[in-house]
C-alpha positions as CSV (number, residue, x, y, z in Angstrom):
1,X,92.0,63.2,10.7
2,X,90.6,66.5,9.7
3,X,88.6,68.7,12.3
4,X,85.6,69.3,9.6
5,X,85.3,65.3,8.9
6,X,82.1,64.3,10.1
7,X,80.6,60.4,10.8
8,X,77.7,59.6,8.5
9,X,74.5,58.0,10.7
10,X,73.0,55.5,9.6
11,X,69.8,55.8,8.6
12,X,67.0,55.0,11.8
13,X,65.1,52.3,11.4
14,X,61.4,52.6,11.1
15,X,59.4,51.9,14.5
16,X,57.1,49.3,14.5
17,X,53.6,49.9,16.2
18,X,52.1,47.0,18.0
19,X,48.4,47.1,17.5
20,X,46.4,45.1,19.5
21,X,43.9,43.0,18.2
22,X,40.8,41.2,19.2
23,X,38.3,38.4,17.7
24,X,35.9,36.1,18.8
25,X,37.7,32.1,19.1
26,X,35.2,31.1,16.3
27,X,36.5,29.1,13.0
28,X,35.2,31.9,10.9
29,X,37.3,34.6,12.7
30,X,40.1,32.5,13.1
31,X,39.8,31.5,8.8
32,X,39.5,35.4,8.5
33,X,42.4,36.2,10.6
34,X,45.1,33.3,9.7
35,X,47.0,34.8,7.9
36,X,47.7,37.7,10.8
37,X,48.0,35.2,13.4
38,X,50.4,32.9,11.9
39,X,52.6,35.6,10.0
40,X,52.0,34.7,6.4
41,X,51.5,37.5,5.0
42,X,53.9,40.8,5.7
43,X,52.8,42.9,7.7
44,X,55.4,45.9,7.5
45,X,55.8,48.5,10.3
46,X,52.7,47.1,12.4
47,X,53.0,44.4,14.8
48,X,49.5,42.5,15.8
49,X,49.0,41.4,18.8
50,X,46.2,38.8,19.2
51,X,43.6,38.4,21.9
52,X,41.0,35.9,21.6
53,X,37.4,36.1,23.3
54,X,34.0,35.7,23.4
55,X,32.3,38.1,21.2
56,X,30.0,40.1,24.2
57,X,33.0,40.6,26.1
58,X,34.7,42.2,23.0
59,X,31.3,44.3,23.2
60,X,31.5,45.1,26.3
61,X,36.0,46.0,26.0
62,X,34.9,48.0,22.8
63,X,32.8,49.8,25.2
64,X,35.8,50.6,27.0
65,X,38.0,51.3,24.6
66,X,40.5,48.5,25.2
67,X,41.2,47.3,21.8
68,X,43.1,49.0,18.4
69,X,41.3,46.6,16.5
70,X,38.3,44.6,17.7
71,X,35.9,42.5,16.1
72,X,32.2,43.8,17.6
73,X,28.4,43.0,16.9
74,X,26.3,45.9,14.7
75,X,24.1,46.2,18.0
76,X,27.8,47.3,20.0
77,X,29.0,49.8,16.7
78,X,26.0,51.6,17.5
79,X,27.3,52.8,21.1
80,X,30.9,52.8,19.6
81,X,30.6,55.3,16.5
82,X,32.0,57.7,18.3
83,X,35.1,56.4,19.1
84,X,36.1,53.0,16.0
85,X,35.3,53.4,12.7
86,X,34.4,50.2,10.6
87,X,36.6,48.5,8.6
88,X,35.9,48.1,4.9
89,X,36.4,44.4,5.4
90,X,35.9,41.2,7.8
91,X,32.5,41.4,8.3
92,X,29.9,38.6,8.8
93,X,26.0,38.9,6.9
94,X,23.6,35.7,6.9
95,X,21.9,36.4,3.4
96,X,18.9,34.9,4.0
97,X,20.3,33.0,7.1
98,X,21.5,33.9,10.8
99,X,21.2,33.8,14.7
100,X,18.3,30.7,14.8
101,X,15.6,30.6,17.6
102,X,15.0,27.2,18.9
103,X,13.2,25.8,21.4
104,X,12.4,21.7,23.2
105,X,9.5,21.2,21.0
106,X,7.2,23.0,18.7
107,X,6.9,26.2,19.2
108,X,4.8,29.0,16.9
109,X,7.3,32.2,16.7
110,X,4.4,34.4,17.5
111,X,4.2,32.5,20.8
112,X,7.8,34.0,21.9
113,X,6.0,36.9,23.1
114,X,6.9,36.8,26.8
115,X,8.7,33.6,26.8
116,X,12.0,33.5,28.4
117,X,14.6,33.2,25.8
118,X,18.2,32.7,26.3
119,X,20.9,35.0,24.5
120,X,24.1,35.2,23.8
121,X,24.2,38.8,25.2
122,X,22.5,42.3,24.9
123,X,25.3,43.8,23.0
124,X,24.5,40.9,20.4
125,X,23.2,41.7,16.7
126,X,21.4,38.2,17.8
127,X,19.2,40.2,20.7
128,X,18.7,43.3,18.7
129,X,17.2,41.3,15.5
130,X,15.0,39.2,17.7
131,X,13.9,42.6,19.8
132,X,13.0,44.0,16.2
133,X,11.3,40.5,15.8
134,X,9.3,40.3,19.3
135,X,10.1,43.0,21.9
136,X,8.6,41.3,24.7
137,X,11.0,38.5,25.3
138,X,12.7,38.1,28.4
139,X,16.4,37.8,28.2
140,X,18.2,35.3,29.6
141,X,21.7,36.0,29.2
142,X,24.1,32.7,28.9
143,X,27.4,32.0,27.7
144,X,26.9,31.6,23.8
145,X,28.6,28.0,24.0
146,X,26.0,26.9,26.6
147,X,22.6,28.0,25.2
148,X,22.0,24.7,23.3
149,X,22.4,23.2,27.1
150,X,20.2,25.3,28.7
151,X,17.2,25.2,26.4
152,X,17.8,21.7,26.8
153,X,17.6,21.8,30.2
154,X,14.0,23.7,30.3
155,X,16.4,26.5,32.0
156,X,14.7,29.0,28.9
157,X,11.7,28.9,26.9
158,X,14.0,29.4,23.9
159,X,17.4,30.7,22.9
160,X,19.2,32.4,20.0
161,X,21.7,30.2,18.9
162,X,25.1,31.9,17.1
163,X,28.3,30.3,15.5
164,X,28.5,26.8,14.7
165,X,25.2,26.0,17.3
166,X,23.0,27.2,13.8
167,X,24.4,23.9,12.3
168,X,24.1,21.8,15.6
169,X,21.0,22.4,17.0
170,X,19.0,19.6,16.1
171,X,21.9,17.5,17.6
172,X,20.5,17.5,21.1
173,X,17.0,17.5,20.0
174,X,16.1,20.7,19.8
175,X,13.6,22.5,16.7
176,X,14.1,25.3,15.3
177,X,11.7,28.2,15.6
178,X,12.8,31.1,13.6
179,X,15.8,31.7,11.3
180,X,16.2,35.0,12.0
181,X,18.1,35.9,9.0
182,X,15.8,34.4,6.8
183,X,13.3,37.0,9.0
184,X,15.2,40.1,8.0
185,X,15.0,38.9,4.5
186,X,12.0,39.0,3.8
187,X,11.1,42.3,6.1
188,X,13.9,44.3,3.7
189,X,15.3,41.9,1.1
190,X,18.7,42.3,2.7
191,X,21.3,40.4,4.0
192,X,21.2,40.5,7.8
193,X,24.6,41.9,9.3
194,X,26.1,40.6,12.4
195,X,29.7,41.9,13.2
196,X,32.1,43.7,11.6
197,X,35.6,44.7,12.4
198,X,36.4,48.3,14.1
199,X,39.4,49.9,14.3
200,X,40.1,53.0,17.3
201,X,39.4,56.5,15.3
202,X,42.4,58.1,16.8
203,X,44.9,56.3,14.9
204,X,46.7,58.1,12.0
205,X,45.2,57.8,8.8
206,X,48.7,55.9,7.5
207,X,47.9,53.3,10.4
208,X,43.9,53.4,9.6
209,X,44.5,52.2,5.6
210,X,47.3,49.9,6.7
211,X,45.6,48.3,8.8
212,X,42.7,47.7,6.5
213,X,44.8,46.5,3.7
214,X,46.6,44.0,5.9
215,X,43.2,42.8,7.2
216,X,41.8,42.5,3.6
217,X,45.3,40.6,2.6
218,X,44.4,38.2,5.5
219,X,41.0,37.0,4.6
220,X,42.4,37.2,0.5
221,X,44.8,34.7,1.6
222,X,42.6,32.7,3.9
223,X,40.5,32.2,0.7
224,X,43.3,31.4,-1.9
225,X,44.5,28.7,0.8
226,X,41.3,27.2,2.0
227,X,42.8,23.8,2.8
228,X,45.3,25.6,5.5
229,X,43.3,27.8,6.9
230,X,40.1,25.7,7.7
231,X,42.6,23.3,8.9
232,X,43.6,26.0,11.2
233,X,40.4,27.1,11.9
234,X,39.1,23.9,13.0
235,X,41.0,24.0,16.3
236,X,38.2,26.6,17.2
237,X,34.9,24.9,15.9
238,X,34.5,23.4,19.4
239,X,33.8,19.8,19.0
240,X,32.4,20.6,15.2
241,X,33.5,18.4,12.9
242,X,35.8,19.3,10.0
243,X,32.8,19.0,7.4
244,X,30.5,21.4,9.8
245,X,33.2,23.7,10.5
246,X,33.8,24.2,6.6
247,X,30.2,25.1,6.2
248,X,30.2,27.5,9.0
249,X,33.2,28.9,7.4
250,X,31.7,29.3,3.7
251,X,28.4,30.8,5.9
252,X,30.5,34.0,6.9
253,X,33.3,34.4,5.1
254,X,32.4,35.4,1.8
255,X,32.0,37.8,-0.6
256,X,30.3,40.2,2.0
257,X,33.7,39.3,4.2
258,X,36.1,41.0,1.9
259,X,34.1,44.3,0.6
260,X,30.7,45.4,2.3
261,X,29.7,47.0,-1.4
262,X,26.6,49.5,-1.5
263,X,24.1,46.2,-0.6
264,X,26.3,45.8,2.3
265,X,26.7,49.4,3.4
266,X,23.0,49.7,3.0
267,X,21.7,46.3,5.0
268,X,24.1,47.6,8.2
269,X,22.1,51.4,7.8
270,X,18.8,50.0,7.5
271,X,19.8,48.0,10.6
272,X,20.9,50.7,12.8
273,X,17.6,52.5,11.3
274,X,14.8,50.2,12.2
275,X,16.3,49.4,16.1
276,X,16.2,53.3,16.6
277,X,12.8,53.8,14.5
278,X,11.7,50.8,17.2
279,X,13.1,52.1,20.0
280,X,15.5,49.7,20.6
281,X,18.1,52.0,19.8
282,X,18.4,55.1,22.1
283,X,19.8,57.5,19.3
284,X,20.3,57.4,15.3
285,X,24.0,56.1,14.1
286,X,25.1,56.8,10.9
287,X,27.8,54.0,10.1
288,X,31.0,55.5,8.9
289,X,33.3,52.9,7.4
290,X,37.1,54.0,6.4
291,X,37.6,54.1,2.6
């Protein structure tokens, strides 16, 4: 063999980056992210991996930096701008509907004023709307899954009820107060945003826009296959059944889901506006979404 001949290397093979991932175990997250979770769709060079929790504790993580990829409340983004950028996709608006106020019996909304009301967390878009609504509530902070329980209970005055609860409420006897979508409506004649998707700044724009596609792809197929994926997303209704679940779903995943769009944009800016023209914001936050 000659001295000069030289062994071809193969080529190296690309390196995949495991991102880690985070949502709320809700049947409209788990519609939006189906696709990811169950590998239906390719996913190239990335690798996802899943964590599921409570949306304040993915607040509170964000806060910390824990997550590539987190779902988060609006009220959260505004301490995390800084650090994530919003995804152009996955989001969750209540056009003309949202977080619901309810209480044991009949209650006039001007009489929350002081009342004890249970929330889902301080880091919620549900607290900061119904702080722009009535400043002077006192919070009770409870487990989203249990505030039906413990307005039940007499525990609160009233609580904000999120996820499938807005569909359940009167199931245990309870009456609704205030729809506090249906609130923000008619103070700006926008849709009320409550959570997005972020993704950590840092990254590499080639990551950043993969990411985002793959996301979009995810709810895109969630949509074209809406038998599978509710049936997937059921699992995480807790105790809903399928016919409430597929409401909640059609609720918060839609058109707003897959592209924010200048009304979109706009309703999360005016919302980040009003907390800090109210004070309940400590600074102004410009929300910067990756394009």
């Amino acid at each position: 063999m000659p001295s000069s001949f030289v062994r071809k290397s193969e080529p190296a093979k690309a390196r995949t980056l495991e991102l880690k991932l985070a949502h709320s175990p809700d049947s409209d997250d788990a519609f939006m992210f189906y696709a990811l979770a169950t590998r239906k769709i390719r996913t190239g060079q990335l690798a996802f991996r899943h964590v599921l929790e409570d949306i304040e504790s993915l607040n509170q993580k964000a806060l910390e930096g824990v997550y590539d990829i987190t779902a988060v409340s609006f009220h959260a983004y505004a301490y995390l701008a800084d650090r994530y950028i919003l995804l152009p996709s996955g989001a969750s608006f209540g056009d003309r509907y949202g977080p619901i106020v309810v209480s044991r019996g009949p209650m006039d909304p001007r009489a929350l004023a002081g009342k004890r009301v249970a929330i889902p967390g301080k880091m919620t878009t549900a607290y900061l709307t119904l702080r722009l609504y009535e400043p002077s509530v006192e919070p009770v902070i409870t487990p989203f899954d249990r505030i039906l329980e413990v307005v039940a209970r007499g525990e609160a005055d009233a609580g904000v009820v999120i996820h499938e609860g807005q569909l359940t409420y009167a199931n245990v006897g309870l009456t609704k107060v205030l729809d506090l979508g249906e609130w923000w409506h008619q103070e700006t004649r926008l849709p009320l945003p409550l959570g997005g998707n972020v993704i950590r700044a840092s990254l590499d724009r080639r990551t950043l826009h993969a990411a985002a596609r793959l996301l979009k792809e995810s709810i895109e197929y969630g949509l074209a296959h809406r038998e599978e994926a509710l049936a997937y997303a059921q699992q995480f209704a807790r105790g809903a059944d399928a016919m409430t679940a597929d409401r909640f779903v059609a609720m918060y995943v839609n058109e707003w889901t897959l592209n924010y769009g200048e009304r979109g944009r706009r309703a999360v800016q005016t919302l980040l506006d009003r907390a800090f023209q109210k004070g309940v914001l400590p600074a102004h936050v410009k929300a910067e979404f990756l394009n």
